[in-house]
VOGU-3710 file (C-alpha; in Angstrom, 3 decimals, decimal comma):
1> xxxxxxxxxx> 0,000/0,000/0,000  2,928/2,247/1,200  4,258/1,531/-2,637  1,331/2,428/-4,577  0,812/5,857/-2,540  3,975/6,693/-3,264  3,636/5,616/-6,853  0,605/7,339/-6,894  1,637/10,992/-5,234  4,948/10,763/-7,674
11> xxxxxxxxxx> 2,528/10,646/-10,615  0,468/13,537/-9,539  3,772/15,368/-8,637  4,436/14,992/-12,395  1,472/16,215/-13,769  1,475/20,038/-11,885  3,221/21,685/-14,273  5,974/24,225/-12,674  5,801/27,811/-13,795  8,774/29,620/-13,051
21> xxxxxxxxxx> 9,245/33,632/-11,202  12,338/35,445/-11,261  13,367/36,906/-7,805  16,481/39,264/-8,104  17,140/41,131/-4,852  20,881/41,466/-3,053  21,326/38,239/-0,639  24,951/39,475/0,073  26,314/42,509/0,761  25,477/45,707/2,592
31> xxxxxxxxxx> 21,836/45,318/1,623  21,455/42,031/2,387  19,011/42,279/5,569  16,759/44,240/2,904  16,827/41,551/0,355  16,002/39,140/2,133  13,375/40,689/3,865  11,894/40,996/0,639  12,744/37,491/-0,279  10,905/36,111/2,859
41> xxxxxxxxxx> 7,384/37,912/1,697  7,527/36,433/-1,710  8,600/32,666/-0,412  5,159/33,136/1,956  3,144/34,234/-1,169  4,576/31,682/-3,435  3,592/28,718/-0,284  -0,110/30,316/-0,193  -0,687/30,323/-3,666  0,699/27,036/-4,187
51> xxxxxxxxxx> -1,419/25,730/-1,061  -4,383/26,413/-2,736  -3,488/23,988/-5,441  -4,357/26,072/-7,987  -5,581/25,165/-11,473  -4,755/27,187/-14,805  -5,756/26,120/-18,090  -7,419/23,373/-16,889  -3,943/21,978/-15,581  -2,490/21,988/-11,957
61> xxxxxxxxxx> 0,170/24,451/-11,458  2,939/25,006/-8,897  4,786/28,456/-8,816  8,644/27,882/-8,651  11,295/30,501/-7,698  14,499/31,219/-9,365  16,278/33,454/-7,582  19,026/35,564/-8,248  21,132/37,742/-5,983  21,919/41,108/-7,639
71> xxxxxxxxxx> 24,289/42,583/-4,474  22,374/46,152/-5,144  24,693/47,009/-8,145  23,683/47,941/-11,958  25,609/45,782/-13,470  25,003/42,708/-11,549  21,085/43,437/-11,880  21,458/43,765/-15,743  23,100/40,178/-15,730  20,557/38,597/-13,109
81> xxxxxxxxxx> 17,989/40,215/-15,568  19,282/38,634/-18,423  20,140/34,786/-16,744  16,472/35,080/-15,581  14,848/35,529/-18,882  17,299/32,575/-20,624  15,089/30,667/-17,717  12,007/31,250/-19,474  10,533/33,405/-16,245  6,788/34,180/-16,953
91> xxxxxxxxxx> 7,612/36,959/-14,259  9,745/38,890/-11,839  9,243/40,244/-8,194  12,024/42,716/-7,996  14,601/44,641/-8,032  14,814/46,079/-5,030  16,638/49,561/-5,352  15,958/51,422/-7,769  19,726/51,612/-9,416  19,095/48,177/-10,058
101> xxxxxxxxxx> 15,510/47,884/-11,228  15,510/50,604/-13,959  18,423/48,854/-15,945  16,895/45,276/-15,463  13,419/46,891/-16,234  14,862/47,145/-20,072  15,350/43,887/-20,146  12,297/42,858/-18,820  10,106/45,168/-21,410  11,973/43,817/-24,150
111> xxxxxxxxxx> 11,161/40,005/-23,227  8,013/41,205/-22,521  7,725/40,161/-18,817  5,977/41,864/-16,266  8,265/43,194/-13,264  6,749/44,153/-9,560  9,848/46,004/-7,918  10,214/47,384/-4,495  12,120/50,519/-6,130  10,757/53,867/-5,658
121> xxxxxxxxxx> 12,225/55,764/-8,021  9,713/57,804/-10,050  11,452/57,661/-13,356  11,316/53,600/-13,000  7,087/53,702/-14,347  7,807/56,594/-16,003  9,553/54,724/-18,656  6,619/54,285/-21,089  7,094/50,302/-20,183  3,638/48,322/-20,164
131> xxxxxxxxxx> 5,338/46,092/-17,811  6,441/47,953/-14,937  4,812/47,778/-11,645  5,432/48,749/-8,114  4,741/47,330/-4,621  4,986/50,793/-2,771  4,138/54,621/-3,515  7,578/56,647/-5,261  9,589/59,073/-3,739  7,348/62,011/-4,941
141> xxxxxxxxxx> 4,979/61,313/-2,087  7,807/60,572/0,342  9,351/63,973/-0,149  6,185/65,871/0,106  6,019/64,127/3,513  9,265/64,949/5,200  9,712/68,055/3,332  6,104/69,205/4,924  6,966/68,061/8,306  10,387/69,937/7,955
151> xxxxxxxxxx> 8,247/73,491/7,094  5,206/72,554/9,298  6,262/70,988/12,759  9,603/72,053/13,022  9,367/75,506/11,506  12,909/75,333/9,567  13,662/77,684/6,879  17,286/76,106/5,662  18,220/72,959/4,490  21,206/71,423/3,197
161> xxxxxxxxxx> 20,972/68,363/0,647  23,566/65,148/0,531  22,980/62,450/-1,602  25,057/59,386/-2,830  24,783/59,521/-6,632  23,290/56,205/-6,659  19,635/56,140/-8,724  18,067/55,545/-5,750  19,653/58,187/-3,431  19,892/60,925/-6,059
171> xxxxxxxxxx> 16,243/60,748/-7,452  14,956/61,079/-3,833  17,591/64,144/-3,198  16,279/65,927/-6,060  12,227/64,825/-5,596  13,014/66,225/-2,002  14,614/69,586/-3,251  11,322/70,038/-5,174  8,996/70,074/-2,547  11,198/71,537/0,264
181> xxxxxxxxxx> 11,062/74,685/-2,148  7,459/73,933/-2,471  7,133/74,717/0,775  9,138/77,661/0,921  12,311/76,487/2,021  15,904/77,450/1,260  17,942/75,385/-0,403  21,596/76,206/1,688  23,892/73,630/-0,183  24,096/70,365/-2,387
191> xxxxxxxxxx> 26,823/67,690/-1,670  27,769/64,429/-3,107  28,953/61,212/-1,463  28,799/57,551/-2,786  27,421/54,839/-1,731  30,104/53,573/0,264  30,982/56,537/1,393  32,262/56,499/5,368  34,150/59,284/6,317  31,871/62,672/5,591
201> xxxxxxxxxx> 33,821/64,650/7,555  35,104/67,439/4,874  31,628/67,156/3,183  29,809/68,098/6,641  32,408/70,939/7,715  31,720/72,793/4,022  27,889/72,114/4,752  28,598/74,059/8,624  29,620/76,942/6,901  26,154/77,579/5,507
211> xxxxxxxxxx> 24,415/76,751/8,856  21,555/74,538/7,876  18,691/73,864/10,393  18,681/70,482/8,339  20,405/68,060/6,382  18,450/65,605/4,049  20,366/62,791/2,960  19,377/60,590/0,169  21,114/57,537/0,983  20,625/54,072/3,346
221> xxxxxxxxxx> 20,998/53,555/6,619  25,070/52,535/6,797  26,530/55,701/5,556  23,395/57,659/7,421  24,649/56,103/10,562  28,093/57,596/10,001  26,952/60,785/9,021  24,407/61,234/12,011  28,033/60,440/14,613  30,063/62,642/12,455
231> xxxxxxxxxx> 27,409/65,851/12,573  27,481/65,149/16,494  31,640/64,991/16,592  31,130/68,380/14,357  29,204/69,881/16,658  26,548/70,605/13,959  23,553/71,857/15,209  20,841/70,562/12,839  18,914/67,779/12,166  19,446/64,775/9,687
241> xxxxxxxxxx> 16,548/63,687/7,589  16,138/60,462/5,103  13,717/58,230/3,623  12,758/54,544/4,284  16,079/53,420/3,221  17,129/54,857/7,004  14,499/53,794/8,897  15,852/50,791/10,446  17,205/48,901/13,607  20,983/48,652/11,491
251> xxxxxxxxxx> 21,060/52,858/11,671  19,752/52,802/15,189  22,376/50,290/16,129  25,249/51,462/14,462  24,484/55,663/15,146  24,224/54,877/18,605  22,925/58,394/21,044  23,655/60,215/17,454  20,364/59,032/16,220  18,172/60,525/18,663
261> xxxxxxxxxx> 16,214/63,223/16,665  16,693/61,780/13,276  13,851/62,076/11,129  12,738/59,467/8,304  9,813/59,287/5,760  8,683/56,024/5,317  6,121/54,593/2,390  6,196/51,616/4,419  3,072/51,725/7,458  3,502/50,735/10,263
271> xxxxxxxxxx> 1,903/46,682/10,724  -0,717/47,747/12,951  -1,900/50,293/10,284  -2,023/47,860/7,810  -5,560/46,670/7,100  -4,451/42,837/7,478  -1,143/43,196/9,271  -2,128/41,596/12,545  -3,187/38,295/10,140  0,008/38,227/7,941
281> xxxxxxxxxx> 2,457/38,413/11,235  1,083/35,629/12,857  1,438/33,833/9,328  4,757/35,467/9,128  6,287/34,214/12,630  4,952/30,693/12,567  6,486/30,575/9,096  10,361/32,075/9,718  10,463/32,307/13,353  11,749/35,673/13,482
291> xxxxxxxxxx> 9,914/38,985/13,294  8,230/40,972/10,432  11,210/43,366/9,002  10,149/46,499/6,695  9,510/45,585/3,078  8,196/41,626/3,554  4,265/42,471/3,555  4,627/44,699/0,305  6,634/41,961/-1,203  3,920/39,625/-0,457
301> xxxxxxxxxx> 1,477/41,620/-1,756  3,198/42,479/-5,527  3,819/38,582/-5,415  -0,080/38,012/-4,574  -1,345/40,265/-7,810  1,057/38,574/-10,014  -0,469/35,224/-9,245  -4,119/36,064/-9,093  -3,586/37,943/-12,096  -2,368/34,515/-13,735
311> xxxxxxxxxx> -5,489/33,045/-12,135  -7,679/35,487/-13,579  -6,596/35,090/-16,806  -6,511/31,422/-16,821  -2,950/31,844/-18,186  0,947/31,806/-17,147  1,728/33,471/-20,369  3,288/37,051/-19,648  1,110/38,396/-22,776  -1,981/37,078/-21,616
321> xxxxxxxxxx> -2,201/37,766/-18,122  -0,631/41,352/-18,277  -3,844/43,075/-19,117  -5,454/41,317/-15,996  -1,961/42,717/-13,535  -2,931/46,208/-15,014  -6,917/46,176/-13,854  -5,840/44,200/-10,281  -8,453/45,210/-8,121  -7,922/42,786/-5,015
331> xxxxxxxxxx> -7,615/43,295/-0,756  -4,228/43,354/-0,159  -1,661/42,908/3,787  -0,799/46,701/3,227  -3,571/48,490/1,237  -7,259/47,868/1,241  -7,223/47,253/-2,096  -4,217/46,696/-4,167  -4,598/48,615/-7,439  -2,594/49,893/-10,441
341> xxxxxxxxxx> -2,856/53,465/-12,517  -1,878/53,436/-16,068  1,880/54,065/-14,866  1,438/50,792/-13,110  1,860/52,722/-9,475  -0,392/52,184/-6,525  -3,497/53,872/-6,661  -3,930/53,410/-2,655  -1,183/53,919/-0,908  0,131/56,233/2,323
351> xxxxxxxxxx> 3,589/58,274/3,616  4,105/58,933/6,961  6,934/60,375/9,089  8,832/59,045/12,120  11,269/60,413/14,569  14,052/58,917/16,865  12,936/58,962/20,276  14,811/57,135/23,318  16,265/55,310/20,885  13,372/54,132/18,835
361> xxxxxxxxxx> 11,527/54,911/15,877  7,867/56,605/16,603  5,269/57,309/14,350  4,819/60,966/13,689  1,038/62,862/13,094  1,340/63,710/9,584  0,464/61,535/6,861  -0,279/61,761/3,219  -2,318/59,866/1,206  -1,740/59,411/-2,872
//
């Protein structure tokens, strides 16, 4: 008997046909805790889906992942972009920065296989692409956020800007000029750094001369971290601002008492502001045993319309179920309903603000909704 069930289970094993999704995100490197964050929420949507033992074409399907690790750096993404679609991918969740997911997203359109990336880059939809699509809002609304609470709540009237020349950090630098002006700020200076720049030492004593109330820095949280001790040893008097790519526990670890008062947009809520957060972290922790990070729940959503799109369509076929990933209309961990505009952003989706306090990151009153 033990035989024939075997037999049996092998021989339905053969008939669910595997259909395979590209996942390129950086596993190594400085970005690794982010990428595989990420990686975590689209392993728990590819187990749901599959649990479901869902049916396409009148065939049994299982959703496979090949994964490729893309160390956050243009040209690695542009050859994980290219090994992926020798695979025959029908999709991609990813990139995750945005340096990585505008080259790869060329690569992508030209195969004609629809990409749901964590990058927030405006310019990365903006491309004229039918087969870009995002998991979270862009900078634009990011920058309207911290910029506002800059003008607002703490009553500043000049800003200095750093950024670190990488896609990513630069776009968000210049979205954040924008609106800081917007709102009547001055502009007091513009630096460069790079992104592994450590030492910003002779960059922040040129920015003291023009006594800023604030510096923004469009960057992540390693070189933030140094930059929020150095302003300190510097004795400069004026507060360092970011975006999501800040907000974690690494900057908090690694700035130490420097961090207190730092201030960080984030297009990533909070899990108890999600409208099924409380669900997916109990799904989460039984599942990986560790906590919820930053990016997992929107990864797990992007993954989620990709499939159901499939589903809807009744087809794997990139060409076929497109159309149906543009009209998603579904509930979603992070959004009440997930949603695409013709750019293929979110049509739903909300910024809000946080400051250091005692050493932890607390939700600020402003927020603004797309």
């Amino acid at each position: 008997m033990l035989g024939i069930s075997c037999s049996a289970a092998a021989q339905n094993a053969q008939n669910i046909a595997e259909i395979k999704i590209g996942c390129a995100v950086p596993i190594t490197g400085g970005q690794a805790h982010y990428g595989r964050d990420f990686l975590n929420g689209v392993i728990l949507a590819v187990e749901d889906f599959n649990a479901t033992a869902p049916v396409i074409e009148g065939k049994p399907v299982r959703i496979v992942l090949r994964m490729q690790d893309d160390r956050a750096d243009p040209q690695m993404a542009i050859r994980a972009a290219k090994n992926l679609v020798d695979q025959n991918i029908k999709g991609v969740l990813g990139h995750f920065n945005s340096g990585t997911t505008i080259p790869a997203s060329h690569i992508y359109a030209q195969a004609g296989i629809p990409q749901i990336a964590m990058a927030s880059a405006p310019q990365y939809t903006q491309q004229g692409f039918k087969t870009t699509f995002r998991m979270l809002a862009s900078d634009l609304q990011q920058s309207a956020s911290v910029s506002a609470y800059a003008a607002k709540k703490l009553k500043l009237e000049r800003v200095a800007i750093v950024d670190d020349r990488t896609t990513y950090g630069r776009g968000l630098a210049d979205q954040f000029k924008t609106a800081a002006q917007a709102e009547g700020l001055k502009i007091v200076g513009r630096e460069y750094s790079n992104d592994k720049t450590i030492d910003f030492k002779a960059l922040l004593t040129r920015l003291k001369r023009s006594h800023p109330q604030a510096i923004f820095y469009g960057g992540v949280d390693a070189q933030a971290a140094a930059m929020a001790k150095q302003m300190r040893a510097l004795r400069i008097n004026a507060v360092l601002m970011g975006s999501e790519g800040i907000k974690s526990k690494a900057f908090l670890k690694v700035a130490g008492p420097a961090a207190e008062g730092v201030i960080a947009s984030s297009i990533c809520l909070p899990l108890d502001k999600m409208p099924r957060g409380k669900e997916y972290v109990e799904k989460y922790e039984k599942r990986f045993h560790q906590k919820v990070r930053i990016y997992s729940p929107y990864a797990y959503d992007g993954a989620m319309a990709m499939f159901t799109a499939m589903k809807t369509a009744d087809s794997t076929e990139p060409e076929k179920y497109l159309p149906y990933l543009a009209k998603t209309e579904m509930p979603a961990v992070t959004v009440e309903t997930l949603a695409y505009d013709e750019h293929g952003d979110l049509k739903q989706s909300e910024a809000i603000v946080y400051k250091v306090v005692h050493g932890q990151w607390e939700a600020q009153p402003i927020m603004h909704k797309k």
